[in-house]
C-alpha positions as CSV (number, residue, x, y, z in Angstrom):
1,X,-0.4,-25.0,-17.5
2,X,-4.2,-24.3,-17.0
3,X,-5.4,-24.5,-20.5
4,X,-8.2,-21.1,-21.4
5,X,-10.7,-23.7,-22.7
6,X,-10.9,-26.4,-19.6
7,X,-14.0,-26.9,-18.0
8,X,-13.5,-25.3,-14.4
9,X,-14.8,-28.0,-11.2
10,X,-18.4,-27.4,-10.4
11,X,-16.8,-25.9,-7.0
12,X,-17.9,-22.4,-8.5
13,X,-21.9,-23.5,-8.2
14,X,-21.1,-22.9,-4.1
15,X,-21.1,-19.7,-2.5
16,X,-18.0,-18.9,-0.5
17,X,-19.5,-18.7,2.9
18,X,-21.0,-22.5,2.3
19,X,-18.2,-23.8,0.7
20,X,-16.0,-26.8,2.7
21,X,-13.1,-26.1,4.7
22,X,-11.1,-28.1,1.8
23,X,-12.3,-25.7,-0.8
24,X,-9.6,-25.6,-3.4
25,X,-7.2,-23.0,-3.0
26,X,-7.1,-19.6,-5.4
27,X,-4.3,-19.3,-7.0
28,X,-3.2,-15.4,-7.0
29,X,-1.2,-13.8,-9.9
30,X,-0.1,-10.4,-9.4
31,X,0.7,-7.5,-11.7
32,X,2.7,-4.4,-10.9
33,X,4.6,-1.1,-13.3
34,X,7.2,-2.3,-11.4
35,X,9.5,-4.0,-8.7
36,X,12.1,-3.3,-6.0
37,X,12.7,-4.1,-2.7
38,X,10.7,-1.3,-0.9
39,X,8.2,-0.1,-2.9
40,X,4.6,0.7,-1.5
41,X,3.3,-2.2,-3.7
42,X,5.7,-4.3,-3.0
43,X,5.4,-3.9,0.8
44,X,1.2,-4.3,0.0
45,X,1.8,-7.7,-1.9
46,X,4.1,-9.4,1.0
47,X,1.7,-8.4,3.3
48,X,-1.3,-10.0,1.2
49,X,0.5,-13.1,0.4
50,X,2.1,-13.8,3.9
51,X,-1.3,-13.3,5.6
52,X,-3.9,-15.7,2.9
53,X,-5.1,-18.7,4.3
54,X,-7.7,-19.9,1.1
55,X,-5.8,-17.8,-1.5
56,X,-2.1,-18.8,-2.8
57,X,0.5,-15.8,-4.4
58,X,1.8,-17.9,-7.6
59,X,3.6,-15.1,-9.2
60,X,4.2,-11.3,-9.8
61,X,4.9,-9.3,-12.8
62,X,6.8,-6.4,-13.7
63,X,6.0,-4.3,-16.4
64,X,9.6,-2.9,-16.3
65,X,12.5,-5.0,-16.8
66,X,14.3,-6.6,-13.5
67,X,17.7,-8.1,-13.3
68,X,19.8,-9.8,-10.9
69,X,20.5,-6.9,-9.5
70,X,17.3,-6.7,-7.7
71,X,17.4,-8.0,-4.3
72,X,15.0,-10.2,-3.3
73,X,16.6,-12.3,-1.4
74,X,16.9,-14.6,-3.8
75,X,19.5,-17.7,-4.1
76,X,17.9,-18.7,-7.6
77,X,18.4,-15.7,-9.8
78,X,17.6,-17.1,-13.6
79,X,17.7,-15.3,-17.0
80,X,14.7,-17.8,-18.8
81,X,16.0,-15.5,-22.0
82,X,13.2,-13.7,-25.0
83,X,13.3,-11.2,-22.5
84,X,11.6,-13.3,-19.9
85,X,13.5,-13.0,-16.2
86,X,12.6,-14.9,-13.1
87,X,13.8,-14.2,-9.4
88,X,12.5,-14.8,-6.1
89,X,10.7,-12.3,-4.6
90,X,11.5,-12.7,-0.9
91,X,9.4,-15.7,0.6
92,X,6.8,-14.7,-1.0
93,X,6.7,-16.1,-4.7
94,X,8.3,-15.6,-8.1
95,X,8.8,-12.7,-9.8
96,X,9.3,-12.4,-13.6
97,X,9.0,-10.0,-16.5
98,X,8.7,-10.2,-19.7
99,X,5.7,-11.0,-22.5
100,X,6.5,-14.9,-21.9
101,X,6.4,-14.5,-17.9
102,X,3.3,-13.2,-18.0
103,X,1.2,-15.3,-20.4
104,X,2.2,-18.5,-18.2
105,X,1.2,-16.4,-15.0
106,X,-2.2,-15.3,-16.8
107,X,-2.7,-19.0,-17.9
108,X,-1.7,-20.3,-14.3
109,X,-4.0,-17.7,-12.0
110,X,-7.1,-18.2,-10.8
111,X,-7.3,-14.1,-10.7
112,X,-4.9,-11.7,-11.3
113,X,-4.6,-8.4,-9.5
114,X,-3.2,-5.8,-11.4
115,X,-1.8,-2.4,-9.0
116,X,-1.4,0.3,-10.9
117,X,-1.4,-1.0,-14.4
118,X,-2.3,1.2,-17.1
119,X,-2.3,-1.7,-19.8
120,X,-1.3,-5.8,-19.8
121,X,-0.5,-7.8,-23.3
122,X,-2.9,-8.3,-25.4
123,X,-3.2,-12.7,-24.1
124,X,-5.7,-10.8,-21.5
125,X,-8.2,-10.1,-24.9
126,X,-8.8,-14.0,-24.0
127,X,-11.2,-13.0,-20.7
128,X,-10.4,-16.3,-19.8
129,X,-8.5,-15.1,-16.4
130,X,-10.8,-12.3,-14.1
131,X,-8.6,-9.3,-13.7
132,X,-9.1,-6.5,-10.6
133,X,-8.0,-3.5,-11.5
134,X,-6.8,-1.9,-7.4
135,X,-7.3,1.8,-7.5
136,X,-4.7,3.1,-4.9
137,X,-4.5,6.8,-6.3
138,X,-7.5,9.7,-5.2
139,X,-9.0,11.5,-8.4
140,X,-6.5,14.7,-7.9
141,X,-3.7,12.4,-9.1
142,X,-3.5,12.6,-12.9
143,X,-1.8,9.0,-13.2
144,X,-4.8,8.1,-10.9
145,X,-7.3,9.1,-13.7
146,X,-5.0,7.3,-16.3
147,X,-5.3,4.2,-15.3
148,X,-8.7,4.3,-14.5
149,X,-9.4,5.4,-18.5
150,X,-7.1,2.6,-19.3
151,X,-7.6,0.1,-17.1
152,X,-11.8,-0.4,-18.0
153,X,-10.5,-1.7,-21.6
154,X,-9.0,-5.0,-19.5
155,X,-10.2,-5.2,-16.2
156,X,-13.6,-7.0,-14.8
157,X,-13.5,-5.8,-11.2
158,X,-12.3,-2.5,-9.7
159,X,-10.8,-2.3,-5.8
160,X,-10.4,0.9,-4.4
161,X,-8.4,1.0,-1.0
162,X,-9.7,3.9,0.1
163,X,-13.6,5.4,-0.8
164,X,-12.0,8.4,-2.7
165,X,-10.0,6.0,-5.3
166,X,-13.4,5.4,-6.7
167,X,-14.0,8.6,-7.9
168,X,-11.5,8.5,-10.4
169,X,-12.9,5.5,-12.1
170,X,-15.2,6.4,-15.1
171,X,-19.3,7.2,-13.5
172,X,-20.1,3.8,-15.1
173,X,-17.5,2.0,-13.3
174,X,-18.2,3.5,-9.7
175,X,-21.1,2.0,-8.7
176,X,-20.3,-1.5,-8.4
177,X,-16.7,-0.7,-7.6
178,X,-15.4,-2.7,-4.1
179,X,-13.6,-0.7,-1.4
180,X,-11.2,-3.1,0.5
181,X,-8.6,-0.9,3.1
182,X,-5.3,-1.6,3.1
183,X,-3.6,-2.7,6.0
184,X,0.2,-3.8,7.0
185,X,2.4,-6.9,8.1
186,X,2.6,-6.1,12.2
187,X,6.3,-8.0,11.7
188,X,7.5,-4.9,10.0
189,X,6.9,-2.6,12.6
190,X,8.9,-4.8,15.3
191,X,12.2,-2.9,16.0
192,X,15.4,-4.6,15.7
193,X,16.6,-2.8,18.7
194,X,15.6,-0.7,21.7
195,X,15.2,2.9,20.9
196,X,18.0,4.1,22.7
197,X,20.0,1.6,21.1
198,X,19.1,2.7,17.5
199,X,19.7,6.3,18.1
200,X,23.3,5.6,18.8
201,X,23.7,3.8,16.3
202,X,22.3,6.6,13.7
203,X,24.7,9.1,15.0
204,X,27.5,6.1,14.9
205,X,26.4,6.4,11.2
206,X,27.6,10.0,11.0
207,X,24.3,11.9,9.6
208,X,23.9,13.6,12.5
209,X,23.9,13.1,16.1
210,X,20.8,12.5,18.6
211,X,20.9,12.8,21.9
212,X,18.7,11.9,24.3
213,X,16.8,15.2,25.0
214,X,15.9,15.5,20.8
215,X,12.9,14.8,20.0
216,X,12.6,13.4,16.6
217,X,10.4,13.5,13.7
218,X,10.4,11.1,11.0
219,X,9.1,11.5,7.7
220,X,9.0,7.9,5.3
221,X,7.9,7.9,1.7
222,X,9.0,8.9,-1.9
223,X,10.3,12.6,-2.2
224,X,7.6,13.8,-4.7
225,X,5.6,17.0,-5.1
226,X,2.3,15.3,-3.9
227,X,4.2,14.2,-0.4
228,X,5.0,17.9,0.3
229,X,8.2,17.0,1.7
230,X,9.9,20.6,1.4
231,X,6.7,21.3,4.2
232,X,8.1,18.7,6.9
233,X,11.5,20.4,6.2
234,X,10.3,24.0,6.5
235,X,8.4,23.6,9.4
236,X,11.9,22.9,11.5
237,X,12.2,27.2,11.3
238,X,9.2,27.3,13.8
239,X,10.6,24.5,16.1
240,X,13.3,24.0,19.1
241,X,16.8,23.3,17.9
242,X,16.2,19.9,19.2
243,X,13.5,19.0,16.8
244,X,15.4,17.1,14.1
245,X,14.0,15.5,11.2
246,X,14.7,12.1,9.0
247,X,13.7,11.9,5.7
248,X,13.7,8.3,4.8
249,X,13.0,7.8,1.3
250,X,14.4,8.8,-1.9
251,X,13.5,10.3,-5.4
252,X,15.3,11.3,-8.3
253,X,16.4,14.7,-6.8
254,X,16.7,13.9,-3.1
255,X,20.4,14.5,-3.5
256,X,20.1,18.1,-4.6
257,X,17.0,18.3,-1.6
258,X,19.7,17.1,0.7
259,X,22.7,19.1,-0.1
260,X,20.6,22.3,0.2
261,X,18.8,21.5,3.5
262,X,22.6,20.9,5.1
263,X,23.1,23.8,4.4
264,X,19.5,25.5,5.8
265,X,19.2,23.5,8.7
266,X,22.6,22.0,9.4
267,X,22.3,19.2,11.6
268,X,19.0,18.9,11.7
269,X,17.7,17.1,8.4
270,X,19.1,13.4,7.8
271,X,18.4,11.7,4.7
272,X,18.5,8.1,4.2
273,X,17.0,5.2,2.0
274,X,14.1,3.4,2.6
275,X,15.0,0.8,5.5
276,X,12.9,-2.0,5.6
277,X,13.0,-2.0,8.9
278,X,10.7,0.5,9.8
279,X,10.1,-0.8,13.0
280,X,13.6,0.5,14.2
281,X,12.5,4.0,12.5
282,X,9.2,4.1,15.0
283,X,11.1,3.1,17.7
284,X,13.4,5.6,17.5
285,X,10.9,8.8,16.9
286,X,8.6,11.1,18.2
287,X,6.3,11.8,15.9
288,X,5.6,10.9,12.2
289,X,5.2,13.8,9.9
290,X,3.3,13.4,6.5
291,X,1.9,16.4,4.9
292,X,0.4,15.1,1.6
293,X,-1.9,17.1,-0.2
294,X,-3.5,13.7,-1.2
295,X,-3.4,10.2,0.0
296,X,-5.7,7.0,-0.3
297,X,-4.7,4.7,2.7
298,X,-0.8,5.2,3.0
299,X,0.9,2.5,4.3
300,X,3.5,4.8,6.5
301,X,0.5,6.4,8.4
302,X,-0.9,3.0,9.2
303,X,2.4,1.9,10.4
304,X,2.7,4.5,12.5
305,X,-0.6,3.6,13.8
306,X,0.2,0.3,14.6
307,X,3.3,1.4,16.2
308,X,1.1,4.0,18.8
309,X,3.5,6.5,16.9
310,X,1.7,10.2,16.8
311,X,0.7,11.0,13.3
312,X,0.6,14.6,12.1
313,X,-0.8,14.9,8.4
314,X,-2.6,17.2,6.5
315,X,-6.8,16.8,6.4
316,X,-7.2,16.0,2.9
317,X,-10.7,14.1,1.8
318,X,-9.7,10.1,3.0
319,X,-8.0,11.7,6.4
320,X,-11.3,13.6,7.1
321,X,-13.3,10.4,6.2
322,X,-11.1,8.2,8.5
323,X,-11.7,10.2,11.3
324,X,-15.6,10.5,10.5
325,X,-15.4,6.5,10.6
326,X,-13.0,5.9,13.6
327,X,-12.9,9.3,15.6
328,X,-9.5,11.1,15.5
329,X,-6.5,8.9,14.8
330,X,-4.2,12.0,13.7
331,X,-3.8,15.5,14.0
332,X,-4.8,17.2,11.0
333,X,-3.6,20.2,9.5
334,X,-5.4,22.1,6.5
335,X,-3.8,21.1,3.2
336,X,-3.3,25.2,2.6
337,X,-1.7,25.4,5.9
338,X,1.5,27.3,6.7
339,X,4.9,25.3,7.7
340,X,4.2,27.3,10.9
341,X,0.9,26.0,11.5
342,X,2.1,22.7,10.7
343,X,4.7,22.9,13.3
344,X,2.1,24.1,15.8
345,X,0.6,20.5,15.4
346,X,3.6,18.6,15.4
347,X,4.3,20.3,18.7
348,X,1.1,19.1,20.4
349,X,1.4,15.6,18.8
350,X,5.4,15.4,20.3
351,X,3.9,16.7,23.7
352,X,0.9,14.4,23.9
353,X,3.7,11.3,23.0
354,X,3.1,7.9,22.4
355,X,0.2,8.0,25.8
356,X,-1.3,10.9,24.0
357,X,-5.2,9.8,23.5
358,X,-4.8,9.6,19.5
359,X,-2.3,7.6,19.1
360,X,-3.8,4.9,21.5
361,X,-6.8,5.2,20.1
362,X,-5.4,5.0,16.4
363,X,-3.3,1.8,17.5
364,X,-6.7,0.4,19.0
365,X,-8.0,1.0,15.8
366,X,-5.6,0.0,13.5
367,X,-4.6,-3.6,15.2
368,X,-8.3,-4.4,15.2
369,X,-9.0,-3.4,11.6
370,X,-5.3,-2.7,9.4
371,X,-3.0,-5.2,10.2
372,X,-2.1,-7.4,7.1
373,X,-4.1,-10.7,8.3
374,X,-7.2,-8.2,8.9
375,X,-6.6,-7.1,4.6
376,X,-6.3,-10.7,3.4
377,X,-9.5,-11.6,5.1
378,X,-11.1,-9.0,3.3
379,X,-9.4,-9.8,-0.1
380,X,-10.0,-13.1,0.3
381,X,-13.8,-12.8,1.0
382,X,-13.8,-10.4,-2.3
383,X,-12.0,-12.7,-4.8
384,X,-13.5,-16.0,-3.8
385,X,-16.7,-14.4,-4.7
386,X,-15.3,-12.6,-7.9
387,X,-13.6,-15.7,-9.4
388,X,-17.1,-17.5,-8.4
389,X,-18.9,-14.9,-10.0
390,X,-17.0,-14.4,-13.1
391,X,-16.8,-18.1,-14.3
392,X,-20.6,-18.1,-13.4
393,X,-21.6,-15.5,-15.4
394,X,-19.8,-17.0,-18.1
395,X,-20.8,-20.6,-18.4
396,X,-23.9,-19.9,-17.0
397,X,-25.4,-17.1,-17.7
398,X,-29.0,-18.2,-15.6
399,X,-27.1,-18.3,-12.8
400,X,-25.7,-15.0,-12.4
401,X,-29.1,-13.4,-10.3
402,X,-27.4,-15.6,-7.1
403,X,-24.3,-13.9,-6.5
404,X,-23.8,-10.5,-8.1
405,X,-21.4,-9.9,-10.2
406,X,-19.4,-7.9,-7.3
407,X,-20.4,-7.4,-4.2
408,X,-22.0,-4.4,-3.4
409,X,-20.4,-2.4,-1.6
410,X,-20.8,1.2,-2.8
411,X,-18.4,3.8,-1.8
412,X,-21.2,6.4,-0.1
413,X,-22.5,3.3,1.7
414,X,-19.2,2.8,2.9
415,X,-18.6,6.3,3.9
416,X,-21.6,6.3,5.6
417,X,-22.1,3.1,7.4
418,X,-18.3,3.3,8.8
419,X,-17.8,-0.6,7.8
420,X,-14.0,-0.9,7.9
């Protein structure tokens, strides 16, 4: 175990773009509320750790308990007891909870990234271990403003994934704040099957039946008020019976959403669980459908545009700055919009299909900038020069004029230079 005290290698004296191609690797702790199979975090940490080349994922914590009944894939399930519990979190690394768990991982990292924490035990009042605190929330999200109150008490670097996460940090905290985009694992979006193949299968399934003249829309996240999802339902009224809509996700009351939309729009609304296998999902429809009244850089959309899958969502602030940066990659709908004007847009997107000139320019786009491998570039860049910098500034102070203490990459330069 790394002791808090040991004197680090003089490695930190060399800036990261001069350093050898045998520069020791970082060794990556990460921190999360909590853990499951197919959460947005999750998904964001597999993609991070399967694409580093200089950096190393050692461990990931929960906040909330896990048990064996997690699945990760894991053939090593072990309770360590003192509430402490380890399992394997795919191929990825370990993950643990529990105050024990997380002291070794604190002890252990080179950095830790913490997504969504609010607060960490109090082994981080050490500052022996650089924390980033990753802002993935805009500032109309009241949990987004939470953390970012609660998060400057631990924290020495801020990410935001998207320019508008920024704002909710504290005015002190914005300036020097780091905006890194998110990006995804292009494995995921590989389909299983053919298309056809898959739609037969889904009526095999009994939720309802496709056939080959529907056109469907597909809507993939968690069932909450800020995802709008009642919208994409709604707007089914002011579209063809053949327009039929999946609703992969869940929430808390997606069994009462379900039972009523069977019996709105019977045959016509499926509801299923998250599949990891998105890819078959793409494959399979015509259009995704996300009409958020706020989102940072959601991992769905990006998917999509990976997937050349049309993409109709509403224009809130981060859509509008995308397509500022890049040029139209969805169809955008105002955030006030009626389900019927949503419909209208869905309609052109399903018309324009897959050869439509958005999504061919989003999926130009997306492969050359969002793909995971394109993310961990950028993350690695970042936290090669924010463990450099932290240690630096710490053993000597003289020093810290050579590298900042985080890059500076302001989020209005970023808006307005389009750097992706």
């Amino acid at each position: 175990m790394k002791s808090a005290t040991a004197n680090e290698p003089t490695h930190f004296l060399l800036p990261v773009m001069n350093a050898p191609r045998n520069a020791r690797t970082l060794r990556i702790g990460f921190v999360t509320p909590r853990i499951s199979s197919v959460g947005g975090a999750e998904i964001w940490i597999r993609a991070l750790s399967r694409s580093f080349r200089s950096c190393q994922t050692i461990g990931v914590y929960s906040q909330e308990p896990i048990g064996p009944q997690e699945n990760f894939n894991d053939a090593e399930n072990r309770d360590y007891g003192g509430g402490s519990t380890r399992l394997r979190f795919d191929d990825v690394a370990e993950v643990g909870s529990g105050d024990e768990y997380f002291e070794e991982l604190y002890y252990e990292s080179d950095i830790l990234v913490a997504w969504g924490v609010k607060s960490l035990p109090d082994v981080v009042r050490e500052r022996s271990t650089p924390i980033v605190n990753v802002m993935h929330g805009t500032a109309e999200l009241k949990y987004s403003t939470d953390i970012a109150k609660e998060s400057v008490l631990w924290s020495n670097f801020n990410v935001g994934v998207a320019a508008e996460c920024i704002d909710a940090l504290p005015p002190a905290c914005q300036t020097n704040a780091v905006v890194i985009p998110n990006g995804s694992e292009i494995e995921r979006i590989e389909p299983r099957f053919g298309r056809e193949e898959f739609r037969s299968n889904w009526s095999a399934n009994g939720i309802f039946e496709l056939n080959p003249s529907d056109k469907v829309l597909l809507f993939m996240g968690r069932l909450s008020d800020e995802k709008n999802p009642m919208k994409a339902i709604y707007s089914l009224q002011y579209l063809p019976p053949n327009y039929k809509l999946i609703m992969a996700g869940s929430s808390q009351n997606s069994t009462s959403i379900s039972k009523e939309m069977a019996k709105l729009y019977p045959g016509r609304v499926g509801f299923a669980e998250y599949i990891p296998d998105v890819g078959d999902l793409l494959a399979m429809a015509d259009c995704l459908v996300a009409p958020s009244d706020t989102e940072a850089h959601p991992l769905s959309i990006n998917e999509a545009w990976l997937a050349g899958l049309p993409v109709v969502t509403h224009a809130y602030p981060t859509a509008i700055s995308m397509q500022k940066r890049h040029g139209p990659m969805s169809l955008l709908s105002p955030i006030d919009s009626s389900p019927e004007s949503f419909a209208k847009q869905i309609t052109r997107a399903v018309a324009d299909g897959r050869e439509g000139k958005i999504p061919r320019h989003a999926k130009e786009i997306a492969w050359m900038y969002y793909t995971g491998k394109a993310m961990a570039r950028r993350w690695e860049s970042f936290l090669h020069l924010a463990h450099y910098s932290f240690h630096v500034s710490q053993e000597t102070p003289e020093l810290t004029h050579i590298i900042p203490m985080i890059p500076k990459h302001k989020p209005q330069a970023f808006r307005q230079t389009g750097q992706a």
